[in-house]
N, C-alpha and C positions, 0 to 999 in steps of 0.2 A: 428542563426549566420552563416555565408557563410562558415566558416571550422567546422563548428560541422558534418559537414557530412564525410567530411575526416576524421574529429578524431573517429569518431563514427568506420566507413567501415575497419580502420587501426586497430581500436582493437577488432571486429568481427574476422577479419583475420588471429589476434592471439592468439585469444581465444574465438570460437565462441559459444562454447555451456554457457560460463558466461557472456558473453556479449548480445545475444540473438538476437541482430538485427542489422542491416548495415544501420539503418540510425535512427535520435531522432526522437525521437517521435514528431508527429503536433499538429497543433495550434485546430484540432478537437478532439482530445485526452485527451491536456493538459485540455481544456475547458471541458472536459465532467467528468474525474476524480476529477477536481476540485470542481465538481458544489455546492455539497453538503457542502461546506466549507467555512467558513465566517470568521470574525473578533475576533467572540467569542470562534471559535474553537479550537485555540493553547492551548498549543504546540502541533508542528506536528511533526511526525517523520517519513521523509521521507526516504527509501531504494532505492538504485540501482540510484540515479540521473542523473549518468551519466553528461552528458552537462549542463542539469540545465531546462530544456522547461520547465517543472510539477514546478519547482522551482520558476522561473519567475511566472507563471499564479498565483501560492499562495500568491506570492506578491501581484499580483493585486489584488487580494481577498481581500487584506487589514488584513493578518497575518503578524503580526512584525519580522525583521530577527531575530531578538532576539532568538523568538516560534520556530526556526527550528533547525533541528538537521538534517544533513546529510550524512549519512550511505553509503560511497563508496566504494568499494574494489579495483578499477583499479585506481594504483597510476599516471598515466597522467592526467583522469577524476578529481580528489581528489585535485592535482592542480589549474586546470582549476573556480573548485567552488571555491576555497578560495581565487582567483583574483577576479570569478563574484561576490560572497554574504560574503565579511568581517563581516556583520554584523551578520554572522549564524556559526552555531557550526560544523563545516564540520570536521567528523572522517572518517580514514583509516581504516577500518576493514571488517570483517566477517559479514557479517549479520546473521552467522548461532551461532556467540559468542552472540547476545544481553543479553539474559540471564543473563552473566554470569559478564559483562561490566559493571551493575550497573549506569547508563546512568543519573536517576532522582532519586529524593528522592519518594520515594511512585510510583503513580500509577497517573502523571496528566493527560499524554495525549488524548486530542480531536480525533484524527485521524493519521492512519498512512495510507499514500502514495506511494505503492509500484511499481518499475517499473522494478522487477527483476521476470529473466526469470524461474518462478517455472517447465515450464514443461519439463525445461534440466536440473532439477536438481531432487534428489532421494527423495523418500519418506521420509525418514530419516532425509534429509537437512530440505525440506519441514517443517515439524512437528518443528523443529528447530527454525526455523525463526519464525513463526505463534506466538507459545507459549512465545518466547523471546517476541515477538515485543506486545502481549497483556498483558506479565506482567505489559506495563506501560500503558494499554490502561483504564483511568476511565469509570465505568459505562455509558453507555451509545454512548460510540467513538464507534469509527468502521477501519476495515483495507480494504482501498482501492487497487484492484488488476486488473491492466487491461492483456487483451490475445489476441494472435490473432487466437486463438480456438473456436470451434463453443460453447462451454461449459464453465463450472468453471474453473481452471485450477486445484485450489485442490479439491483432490475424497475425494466423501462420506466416505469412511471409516476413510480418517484425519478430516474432519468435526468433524463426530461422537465420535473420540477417542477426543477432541479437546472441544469439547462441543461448539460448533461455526455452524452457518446458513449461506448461500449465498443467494444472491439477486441479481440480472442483474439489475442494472441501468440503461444503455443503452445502444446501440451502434454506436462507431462512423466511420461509412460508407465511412466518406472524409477522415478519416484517409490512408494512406500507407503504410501496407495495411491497410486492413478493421479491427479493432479492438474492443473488447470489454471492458467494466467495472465492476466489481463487488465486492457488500458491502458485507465484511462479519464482522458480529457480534456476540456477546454471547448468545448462549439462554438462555431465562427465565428460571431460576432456579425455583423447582416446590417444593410446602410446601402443606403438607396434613389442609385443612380448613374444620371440620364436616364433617369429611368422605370423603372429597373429593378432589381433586387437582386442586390446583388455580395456577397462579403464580405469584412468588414474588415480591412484588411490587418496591423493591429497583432494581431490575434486570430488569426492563420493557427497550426496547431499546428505546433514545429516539430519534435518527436518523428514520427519515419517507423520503420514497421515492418522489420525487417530480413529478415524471414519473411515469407511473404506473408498477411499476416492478413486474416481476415471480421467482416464487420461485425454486432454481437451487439448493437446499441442496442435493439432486438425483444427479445432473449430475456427468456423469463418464466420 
């Protein structure tokens, strides 16, 4: 949209380290954190939307406004969506409360979609959001995270405490800047079988990369 870059740049301005960038995210972005994502997917709960670009592309995916949920905290942004998607469940809050929100009954969601800036925010927050946002993630979802770092954006040590793997999807180079994406999931929980460690088969992920991706649970 022609003012989403002014609205974007005006609340960088005023609040740069929660906003994280001075302009929405592109059409190379939104397409590559979406890719993974289908019809069968929802509901999705998306963080940080800001403008709505990740929003829009889910649409196209052919997920229902219905399947979305989205998690804003900049009360201008939080406007903005509930003009663009009536048909989606657009809340004001914390991303670092999901927790606590009680959002869904159980545990359905396919995928969450994040476009909030973890590496200006604390370990603490971090840990916060991650564990919030997979209480509602069912076996097998995944939480999408793009950076514009060379690496994950969350360290191995939150993985670990977390019990969560990253993956590099790809990267999108025509982004601006150049940005990256990455899945991170649950790992296989591990069950002693004859002596020996399998893992569990209720826990297998079933998100496969389509790209051939590397394994980033290391990166710092």
């Amino acid at each position: 949209m022609p003012n989403d870059f002014l609205s974007f740049f005006l609340s960088w301005m005023s609040s740069p380290r929660r906003v994280g960038a001075i302009a929405p995210s592109g059409a190379a972005l939104a397409d590559l954190i979406t890719r993974e994502i289908s019809t069968t997917t929802g509901p999705i709960l998306e963080l940080g939307p800001g403008t709505g670009a990740f929003t829009y592309k889910l649409l196209k995916r052919g997920v229902r406004p219905q399947d979305l949920t989205l998690i804003e905290y900049g009360s201008d942004f939080m406007k903005l969506l509930q003009m663009r998607f009536p048909g989606s469940r657009v809340l004001w809050m914390d991303a670092g409360r999901l927790a606590t929100e009680h959002l869904y009954d159980g545990a359905p969601v396919g995928a969450v979609v994040s476009g909030l800036p973890l590496l200006n925010m604390s370990r603490r927050k971090v840990i916060s959001i991650l564990s919030g946002a997979f209480s509602y993630v069912r076996p097998g979802g995944a939480f999408y995270q793009f950076t514009y770092g060379m690496s994950c954006p969350v360290p191995r040590p939150v993985l670990d405490r977390l019990g969560l793997r990253a993956k590099l999807v790809d990267r999108a180079l025509l982004n601006v800047p150049p940005a990256a994406v990455y899945r991170l999931t649950r790992r296989p929980q591990m069950k002693l079988i004859a002596g020996s460690l399998a893992p569990e088969p209720s826990a297998q992920v079933a998100l496969e990369p389509t790209h051939p991706a590397r394994d980033d649970s290391a990166a710092r």
